[in-house]
PyMOL CGO cylinders between C-alpha atoms (Angstrom):
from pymol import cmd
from pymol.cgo import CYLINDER

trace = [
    CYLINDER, 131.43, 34.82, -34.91, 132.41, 34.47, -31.13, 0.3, 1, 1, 1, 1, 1, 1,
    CYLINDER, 132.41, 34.47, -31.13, 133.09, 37.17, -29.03, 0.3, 1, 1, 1, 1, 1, 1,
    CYLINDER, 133.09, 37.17, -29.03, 136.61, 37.23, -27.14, 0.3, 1, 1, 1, 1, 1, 1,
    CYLINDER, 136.61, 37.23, -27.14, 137.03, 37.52, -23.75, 0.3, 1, 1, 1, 1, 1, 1,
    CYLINDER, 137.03, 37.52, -23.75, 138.59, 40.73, -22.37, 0.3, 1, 1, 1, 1, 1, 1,
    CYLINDER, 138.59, 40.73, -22.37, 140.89, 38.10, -19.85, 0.3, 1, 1, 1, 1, 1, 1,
    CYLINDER, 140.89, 38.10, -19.85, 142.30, 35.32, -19.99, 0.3, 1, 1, 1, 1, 1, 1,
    CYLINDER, 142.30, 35.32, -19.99, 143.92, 32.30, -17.34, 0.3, 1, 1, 1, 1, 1, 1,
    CYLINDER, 143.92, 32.30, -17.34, 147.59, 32.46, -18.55, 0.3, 1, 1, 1, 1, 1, 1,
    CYLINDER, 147.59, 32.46, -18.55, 150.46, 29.62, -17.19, 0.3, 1, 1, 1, 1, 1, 1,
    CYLINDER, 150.46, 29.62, -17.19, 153.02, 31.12, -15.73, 0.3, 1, 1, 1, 1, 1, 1,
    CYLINDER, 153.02, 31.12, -15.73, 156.75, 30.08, -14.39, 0.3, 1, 1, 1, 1, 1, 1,
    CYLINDER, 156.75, 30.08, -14.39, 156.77, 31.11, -10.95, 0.3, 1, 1, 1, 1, 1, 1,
    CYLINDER, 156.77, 31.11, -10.95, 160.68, 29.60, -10.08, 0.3, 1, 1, 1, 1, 1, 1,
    CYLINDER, 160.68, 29.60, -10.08, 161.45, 26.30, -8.28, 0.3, 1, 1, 1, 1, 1, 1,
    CYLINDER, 161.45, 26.30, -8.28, 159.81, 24.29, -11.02, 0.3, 1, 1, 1, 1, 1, 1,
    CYLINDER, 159.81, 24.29, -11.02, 156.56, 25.44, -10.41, 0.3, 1, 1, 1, 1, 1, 1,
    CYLINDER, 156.56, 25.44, -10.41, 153.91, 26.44, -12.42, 0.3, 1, 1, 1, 1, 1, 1,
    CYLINDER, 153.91, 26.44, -12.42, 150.72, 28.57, -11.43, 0.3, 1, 1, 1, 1, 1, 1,
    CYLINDER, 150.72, 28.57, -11.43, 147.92, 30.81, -13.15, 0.3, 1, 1, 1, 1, 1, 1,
    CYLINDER, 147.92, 30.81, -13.15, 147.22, 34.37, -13.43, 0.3, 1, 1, 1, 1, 1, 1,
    CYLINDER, 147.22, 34.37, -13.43, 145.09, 36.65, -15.67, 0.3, 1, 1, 1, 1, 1, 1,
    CYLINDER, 145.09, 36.65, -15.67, 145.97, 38.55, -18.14, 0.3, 1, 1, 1, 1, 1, 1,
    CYLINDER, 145.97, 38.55, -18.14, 143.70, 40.94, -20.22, 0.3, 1, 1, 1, 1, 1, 1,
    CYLINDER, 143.70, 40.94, -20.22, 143.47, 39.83, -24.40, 0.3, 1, 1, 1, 1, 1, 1,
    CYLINDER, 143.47, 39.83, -24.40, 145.79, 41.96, -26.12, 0.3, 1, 1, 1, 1, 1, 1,
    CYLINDER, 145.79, 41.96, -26.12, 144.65, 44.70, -28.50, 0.3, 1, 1, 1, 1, 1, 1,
    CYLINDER, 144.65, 44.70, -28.50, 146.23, 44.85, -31.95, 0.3, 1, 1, 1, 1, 1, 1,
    CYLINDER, 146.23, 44.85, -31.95, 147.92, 46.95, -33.37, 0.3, 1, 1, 1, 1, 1, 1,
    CYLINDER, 147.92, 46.95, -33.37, 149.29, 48.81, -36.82, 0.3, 1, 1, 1, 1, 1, 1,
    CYLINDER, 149.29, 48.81, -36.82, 151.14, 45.79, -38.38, 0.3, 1, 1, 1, 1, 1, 1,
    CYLINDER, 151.14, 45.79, -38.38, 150.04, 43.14, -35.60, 0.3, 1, 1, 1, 1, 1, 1,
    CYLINDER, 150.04, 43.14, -35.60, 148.33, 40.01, -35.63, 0.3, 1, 1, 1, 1, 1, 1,
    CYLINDER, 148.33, 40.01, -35.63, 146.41, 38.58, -32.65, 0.3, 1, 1, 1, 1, 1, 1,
    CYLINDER, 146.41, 38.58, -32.65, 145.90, 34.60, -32.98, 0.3, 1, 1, 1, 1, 1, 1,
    CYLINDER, 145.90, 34.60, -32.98, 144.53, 32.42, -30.91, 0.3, 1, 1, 1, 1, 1, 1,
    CYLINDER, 144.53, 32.42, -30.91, 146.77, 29.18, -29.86, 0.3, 1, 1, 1, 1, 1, 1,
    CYLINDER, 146.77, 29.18, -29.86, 145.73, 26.11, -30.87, 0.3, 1, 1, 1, 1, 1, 1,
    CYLINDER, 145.73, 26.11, -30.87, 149.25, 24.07, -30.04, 0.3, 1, 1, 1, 1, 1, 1,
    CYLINDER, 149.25, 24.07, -30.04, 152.98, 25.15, -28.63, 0.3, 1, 1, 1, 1, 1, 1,
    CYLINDER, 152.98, 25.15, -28.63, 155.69, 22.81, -28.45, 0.3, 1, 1, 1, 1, 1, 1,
    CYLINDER, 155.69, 22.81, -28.45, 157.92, 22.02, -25.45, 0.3, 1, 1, 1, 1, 1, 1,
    CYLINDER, 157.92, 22.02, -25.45, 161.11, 23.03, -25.32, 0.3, 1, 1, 1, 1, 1, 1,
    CYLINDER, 161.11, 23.03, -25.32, 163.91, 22.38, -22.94, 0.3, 1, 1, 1, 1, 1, 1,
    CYLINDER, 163.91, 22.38, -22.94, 165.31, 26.52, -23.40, 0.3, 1, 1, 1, 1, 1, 1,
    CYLINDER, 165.31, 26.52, -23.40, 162.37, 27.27, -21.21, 0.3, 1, 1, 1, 1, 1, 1,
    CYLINDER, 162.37, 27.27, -21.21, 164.28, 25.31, -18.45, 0.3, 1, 1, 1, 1, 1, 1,
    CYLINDER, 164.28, 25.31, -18.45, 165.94, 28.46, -17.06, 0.3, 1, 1, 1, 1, 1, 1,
    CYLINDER, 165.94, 28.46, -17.06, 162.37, 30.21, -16.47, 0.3, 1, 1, 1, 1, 1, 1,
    CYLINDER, 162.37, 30.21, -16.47, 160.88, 27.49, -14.80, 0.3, 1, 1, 1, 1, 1, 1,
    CYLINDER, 160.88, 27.49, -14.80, 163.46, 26.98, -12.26, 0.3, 1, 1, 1, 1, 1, 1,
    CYLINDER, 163.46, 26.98, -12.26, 164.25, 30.54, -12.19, 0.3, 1, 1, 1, 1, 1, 1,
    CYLINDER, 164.25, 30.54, -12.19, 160.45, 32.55, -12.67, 0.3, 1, 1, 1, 1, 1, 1,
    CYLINDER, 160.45, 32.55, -12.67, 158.94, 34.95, -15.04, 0.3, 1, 1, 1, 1, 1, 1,
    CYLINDER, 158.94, 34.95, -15.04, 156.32, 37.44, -15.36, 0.3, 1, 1, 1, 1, 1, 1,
    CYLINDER, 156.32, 37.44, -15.36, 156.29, 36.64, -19.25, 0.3, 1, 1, 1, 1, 1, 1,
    CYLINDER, 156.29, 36.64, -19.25, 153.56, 34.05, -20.79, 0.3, 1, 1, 1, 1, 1, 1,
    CYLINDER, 153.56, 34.05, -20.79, 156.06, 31.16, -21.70, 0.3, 1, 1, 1, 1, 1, 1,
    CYLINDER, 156.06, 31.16, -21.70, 156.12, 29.56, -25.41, 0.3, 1, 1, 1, 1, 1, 1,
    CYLINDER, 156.12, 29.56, -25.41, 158.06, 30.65, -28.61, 0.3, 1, 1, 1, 1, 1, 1,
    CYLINDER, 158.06, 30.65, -28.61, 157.04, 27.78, -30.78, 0.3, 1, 1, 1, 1, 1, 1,
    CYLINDER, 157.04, 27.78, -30.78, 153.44, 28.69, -30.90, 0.3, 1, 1, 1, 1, 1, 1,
    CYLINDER, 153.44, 28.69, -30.90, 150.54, 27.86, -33.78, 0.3, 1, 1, 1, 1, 1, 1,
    CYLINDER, 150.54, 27.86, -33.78, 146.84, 29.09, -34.22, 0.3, 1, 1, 1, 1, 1, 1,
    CYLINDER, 146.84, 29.09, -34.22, 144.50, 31.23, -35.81, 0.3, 1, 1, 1, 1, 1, 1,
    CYLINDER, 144.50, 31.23, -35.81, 144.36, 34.60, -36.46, 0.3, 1, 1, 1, 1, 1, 1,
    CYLINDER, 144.36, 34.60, -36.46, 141.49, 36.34, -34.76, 0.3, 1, 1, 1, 1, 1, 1,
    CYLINDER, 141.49, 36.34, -34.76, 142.51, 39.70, -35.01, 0.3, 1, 1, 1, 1, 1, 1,
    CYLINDER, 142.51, 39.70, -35.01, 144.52, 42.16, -37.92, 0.3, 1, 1, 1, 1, 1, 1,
    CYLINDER, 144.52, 42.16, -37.92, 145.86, 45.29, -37.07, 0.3, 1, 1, 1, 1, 1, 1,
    CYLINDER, 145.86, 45.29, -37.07, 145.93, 47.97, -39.58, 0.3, 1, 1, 1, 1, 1, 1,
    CYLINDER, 145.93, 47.97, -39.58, 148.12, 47.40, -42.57, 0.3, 1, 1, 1, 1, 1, 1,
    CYLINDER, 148.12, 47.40, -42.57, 148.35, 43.71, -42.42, 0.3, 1, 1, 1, 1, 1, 1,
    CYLINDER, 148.35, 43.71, -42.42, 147.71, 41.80, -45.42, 0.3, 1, 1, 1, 1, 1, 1,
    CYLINDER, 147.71, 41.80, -45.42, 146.76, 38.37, -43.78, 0.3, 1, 1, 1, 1, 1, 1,
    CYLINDER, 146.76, 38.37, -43.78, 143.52, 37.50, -43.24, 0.3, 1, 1, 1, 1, 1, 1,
    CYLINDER, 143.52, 37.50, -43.24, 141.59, 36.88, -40.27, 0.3, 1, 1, 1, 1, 1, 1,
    CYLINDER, 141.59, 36.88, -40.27, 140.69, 32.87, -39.83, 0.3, 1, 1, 1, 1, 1, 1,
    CYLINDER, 140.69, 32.87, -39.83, 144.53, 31.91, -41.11, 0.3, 1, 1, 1, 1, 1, 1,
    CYLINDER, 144.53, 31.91, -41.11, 146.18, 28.88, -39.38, 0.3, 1, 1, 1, 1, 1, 1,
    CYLINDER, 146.18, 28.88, -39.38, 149.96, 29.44, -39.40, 0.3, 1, 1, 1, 1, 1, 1,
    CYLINDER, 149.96, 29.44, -39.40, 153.00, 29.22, -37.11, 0.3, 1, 1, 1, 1, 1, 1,
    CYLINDER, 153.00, 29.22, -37.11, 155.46, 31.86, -35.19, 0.3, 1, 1, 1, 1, 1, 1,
    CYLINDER, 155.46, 31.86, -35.19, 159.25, 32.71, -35.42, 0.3, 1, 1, 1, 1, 1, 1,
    CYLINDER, 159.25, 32.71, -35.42, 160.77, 33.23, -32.38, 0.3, 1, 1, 1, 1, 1, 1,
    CYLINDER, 160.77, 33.23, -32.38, 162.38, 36.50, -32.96, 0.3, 1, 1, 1, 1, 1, 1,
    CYLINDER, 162.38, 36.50, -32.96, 160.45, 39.44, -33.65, 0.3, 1, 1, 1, 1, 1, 1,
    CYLINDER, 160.45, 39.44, -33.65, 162.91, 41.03, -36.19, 0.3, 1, 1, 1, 1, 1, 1,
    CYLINDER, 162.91, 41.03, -36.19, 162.71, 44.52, -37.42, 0.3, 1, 1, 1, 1, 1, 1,
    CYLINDER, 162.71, 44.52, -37.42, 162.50, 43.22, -41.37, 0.3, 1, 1, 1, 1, 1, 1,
    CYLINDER, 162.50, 43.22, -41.37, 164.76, 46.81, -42.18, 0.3, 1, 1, 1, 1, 1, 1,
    CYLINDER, 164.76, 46.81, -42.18, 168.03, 47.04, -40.78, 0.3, 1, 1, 1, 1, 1, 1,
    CYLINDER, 168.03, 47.04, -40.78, 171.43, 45.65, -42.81, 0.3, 1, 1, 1, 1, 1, 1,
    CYLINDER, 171.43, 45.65, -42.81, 171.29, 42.45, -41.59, 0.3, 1, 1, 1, 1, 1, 1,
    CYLINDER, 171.29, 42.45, -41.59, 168.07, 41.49, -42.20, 0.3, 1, 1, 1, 1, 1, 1,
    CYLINDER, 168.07, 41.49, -42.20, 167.73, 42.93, -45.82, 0.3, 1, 1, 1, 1, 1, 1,
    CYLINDER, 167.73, 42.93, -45.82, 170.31, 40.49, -46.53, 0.3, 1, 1, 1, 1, 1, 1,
    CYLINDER, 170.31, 40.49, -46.53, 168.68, 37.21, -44.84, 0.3, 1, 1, 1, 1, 1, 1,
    CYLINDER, 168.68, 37.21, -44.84, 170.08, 37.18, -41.85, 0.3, 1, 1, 1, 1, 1, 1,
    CYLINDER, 170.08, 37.18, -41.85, 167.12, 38.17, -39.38, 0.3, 1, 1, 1, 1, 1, 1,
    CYLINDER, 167.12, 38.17, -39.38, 168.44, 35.98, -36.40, 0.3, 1, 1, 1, 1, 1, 1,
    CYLINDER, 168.44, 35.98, -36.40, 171.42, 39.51, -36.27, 0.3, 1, 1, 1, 1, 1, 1,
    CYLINDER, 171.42, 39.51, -36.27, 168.77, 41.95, -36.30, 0.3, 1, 1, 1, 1, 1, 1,
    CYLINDER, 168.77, 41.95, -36.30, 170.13, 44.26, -35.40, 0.3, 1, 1, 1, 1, 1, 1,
    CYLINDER, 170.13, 44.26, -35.40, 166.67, 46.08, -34.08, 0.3, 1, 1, 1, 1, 1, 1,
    CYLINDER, 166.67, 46.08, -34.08, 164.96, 43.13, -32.44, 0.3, 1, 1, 1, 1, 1, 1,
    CYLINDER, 164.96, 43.13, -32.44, 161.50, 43.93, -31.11, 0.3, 1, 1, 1, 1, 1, 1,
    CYLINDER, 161.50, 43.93, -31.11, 161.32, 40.48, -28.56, 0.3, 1, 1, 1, 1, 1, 1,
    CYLINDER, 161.32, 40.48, -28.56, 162.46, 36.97, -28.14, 0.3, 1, 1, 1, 1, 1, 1,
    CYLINDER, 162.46, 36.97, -28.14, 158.61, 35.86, -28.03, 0.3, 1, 1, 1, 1, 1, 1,
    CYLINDER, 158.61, 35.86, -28.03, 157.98, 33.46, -24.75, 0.3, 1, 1, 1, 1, 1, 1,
    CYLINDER, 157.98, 33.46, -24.75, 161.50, 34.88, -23.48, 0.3, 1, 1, 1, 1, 1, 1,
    CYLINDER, 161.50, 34.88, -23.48, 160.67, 38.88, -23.09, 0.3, 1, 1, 1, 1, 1, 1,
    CYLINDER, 160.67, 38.88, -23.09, 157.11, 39.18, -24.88, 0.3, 1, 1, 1, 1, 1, 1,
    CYLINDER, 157.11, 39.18, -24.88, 154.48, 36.90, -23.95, 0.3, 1, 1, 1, 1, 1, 1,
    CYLINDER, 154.48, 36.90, -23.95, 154.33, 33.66, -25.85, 0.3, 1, 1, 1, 1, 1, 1,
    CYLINDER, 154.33, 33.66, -25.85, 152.61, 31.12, -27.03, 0.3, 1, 1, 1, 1, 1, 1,
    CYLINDER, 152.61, 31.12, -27.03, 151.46, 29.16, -23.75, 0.3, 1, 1, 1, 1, 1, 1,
    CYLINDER, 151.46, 29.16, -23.75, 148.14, 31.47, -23.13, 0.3, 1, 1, 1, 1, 1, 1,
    CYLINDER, 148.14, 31.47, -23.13, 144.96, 31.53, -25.29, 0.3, 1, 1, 1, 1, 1, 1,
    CYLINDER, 144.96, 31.53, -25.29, 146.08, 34.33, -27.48, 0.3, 1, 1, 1, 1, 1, 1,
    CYLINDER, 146.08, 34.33, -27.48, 149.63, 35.75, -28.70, 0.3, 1, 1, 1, 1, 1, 1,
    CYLINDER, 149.63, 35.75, -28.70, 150.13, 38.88, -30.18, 0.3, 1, 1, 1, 1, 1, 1,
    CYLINDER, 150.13, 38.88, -30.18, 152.99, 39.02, -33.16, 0.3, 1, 1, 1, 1, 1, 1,
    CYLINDER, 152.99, 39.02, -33.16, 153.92, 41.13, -35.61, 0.3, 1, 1, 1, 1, 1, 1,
    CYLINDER, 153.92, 41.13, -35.61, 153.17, 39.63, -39.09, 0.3, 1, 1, 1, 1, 1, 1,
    CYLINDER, 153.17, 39.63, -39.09, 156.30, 39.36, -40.25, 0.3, 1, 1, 1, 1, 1, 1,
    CYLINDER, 156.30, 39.36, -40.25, 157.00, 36.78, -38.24, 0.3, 1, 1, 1, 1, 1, 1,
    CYLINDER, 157.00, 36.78, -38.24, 153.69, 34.32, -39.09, 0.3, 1, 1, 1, 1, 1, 1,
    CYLINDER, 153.69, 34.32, -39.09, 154.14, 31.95, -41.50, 0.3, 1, 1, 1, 1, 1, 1,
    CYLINDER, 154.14, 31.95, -41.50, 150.52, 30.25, -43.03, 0.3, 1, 1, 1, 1, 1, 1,
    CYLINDER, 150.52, 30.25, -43.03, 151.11, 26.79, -43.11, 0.3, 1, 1, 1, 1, 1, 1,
    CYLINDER, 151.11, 26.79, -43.11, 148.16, 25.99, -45.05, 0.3, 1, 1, 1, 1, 1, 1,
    CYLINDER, 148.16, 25.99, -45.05, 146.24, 22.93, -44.24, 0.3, 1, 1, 1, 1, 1, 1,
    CYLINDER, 146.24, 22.93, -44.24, 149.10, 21.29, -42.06, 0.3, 1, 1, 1, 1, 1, 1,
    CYLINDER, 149.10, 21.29, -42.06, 147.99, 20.54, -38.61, 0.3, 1, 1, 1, 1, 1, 1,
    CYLINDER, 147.99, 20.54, -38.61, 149.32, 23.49, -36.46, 0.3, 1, 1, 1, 1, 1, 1,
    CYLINDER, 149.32, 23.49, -36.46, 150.96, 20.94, -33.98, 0.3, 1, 1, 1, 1, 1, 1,
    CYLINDER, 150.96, 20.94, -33.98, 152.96, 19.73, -36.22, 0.3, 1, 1, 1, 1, 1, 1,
    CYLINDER, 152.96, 19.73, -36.22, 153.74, 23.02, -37.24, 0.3, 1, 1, 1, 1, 1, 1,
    CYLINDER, 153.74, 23.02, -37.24, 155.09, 23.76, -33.77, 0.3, 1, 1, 1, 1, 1, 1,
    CYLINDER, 155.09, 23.76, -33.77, 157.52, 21.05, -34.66, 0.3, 1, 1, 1, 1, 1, 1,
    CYLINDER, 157.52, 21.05, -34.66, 158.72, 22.86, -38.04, 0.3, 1, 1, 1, 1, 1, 1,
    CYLINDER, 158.72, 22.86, -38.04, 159.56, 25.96, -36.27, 0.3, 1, 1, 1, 1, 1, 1,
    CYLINDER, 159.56, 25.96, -36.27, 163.16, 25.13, -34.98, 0.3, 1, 1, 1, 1, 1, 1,
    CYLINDER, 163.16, 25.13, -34.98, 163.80, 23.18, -38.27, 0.3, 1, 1, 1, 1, 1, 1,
    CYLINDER, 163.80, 23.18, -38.27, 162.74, 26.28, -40.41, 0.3, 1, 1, 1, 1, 1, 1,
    CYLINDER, 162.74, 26.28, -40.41, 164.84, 28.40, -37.96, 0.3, 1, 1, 1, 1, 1, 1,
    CYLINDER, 164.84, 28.40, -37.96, 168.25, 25.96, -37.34, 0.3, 1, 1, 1, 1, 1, 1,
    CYLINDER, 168.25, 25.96, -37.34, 168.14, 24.00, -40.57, 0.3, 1, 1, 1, 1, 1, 1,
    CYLINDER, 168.14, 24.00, -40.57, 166.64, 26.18, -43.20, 0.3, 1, 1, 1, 1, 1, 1,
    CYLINDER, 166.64, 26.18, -43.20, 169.13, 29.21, -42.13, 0.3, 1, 1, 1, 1, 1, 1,
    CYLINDER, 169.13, 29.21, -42.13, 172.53, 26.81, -42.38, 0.3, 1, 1, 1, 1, 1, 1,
    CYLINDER, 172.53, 26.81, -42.38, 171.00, 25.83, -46.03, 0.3, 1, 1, 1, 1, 1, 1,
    CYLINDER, 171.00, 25.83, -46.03, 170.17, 29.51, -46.87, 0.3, 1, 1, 1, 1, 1, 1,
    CYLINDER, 170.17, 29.51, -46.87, 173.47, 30.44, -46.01, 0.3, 1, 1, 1, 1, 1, 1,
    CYLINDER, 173.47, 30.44, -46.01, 175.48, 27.52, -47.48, 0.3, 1, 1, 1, 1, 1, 1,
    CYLINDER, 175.48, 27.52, -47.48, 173.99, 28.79, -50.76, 0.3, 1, 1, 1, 1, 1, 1,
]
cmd.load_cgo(trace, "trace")
């Protein structure tokens, strides 16, 4: 078992389509999170605004890897590959009892947007928004995520 670092080299936007470095310490889990470690993020031309503009926040929502780390009360084990939603939705408010988790109506974060993302080493989520994805080569599971969230949401509700 490897030991993880306490810091990490993280991209970051810094406006005027440039990118830099900084560090950034490894986040610590907690109740109900996950910590994985990225393996592969897709591009996506949303993050446009953030590299011309700047941000503080570790770029990426359509992030894949390994889970390294399980807070207390998760149920997924450490070692799974598997994929991240964008939103972190709450999973208990009206909307998203009945499906429709892109109207939470409690969102925690946009991940990549105002919670650091996928483009460092490690991301921390909240499980309900990891999906395993089995044996499936996690960057082409970066390339599922806006299908799962665009298509499979206009076939969910089209019944």
């Amino acid at each position: 078992m490897s030991v993880q670092p306490q810091e990490v080299t993280v991209p970051r936007f810094i406006g005027d389509r440039q990118i830099s470095t900084t560090t950034k310490p490894v986040p610590e889990v907690g109740p109900g999170q996950l910590l994985l470690q990225v393996k592969a993020n897709a591009l996506c031309g949303s993050e446009r605004p953030q590299w011309i503009g700047g941000t503080d926040i570790t770029p990426g929502h359509e992030a894949a890897g390994i889970v390294v780390a399980a807070g207390e009360g998760t149920t997924t084990p450490v070692g799974t590959a598997g994929a991240v939603f964008l939103m972190d939705f709450c999973g208990q408010c009206r909307n998203c009892r009945q499906g429709f988790t892109n109207q939470c109506l409690h969102k925690r974060a946009d991940m990549g947007f105002n919670r650091d993302g996928g483009y460092g080493q490690y991301e921390l989520i909240h499980e309900n928004i990891f999906f395993p994805v089995g044996d499936l080569p996690l960057t082409e599971a970066t390339l599922l995520l806006d299908i799962m969230g665009t298509g499979g949401h206009a076939i969910k509700r089209a019944g």
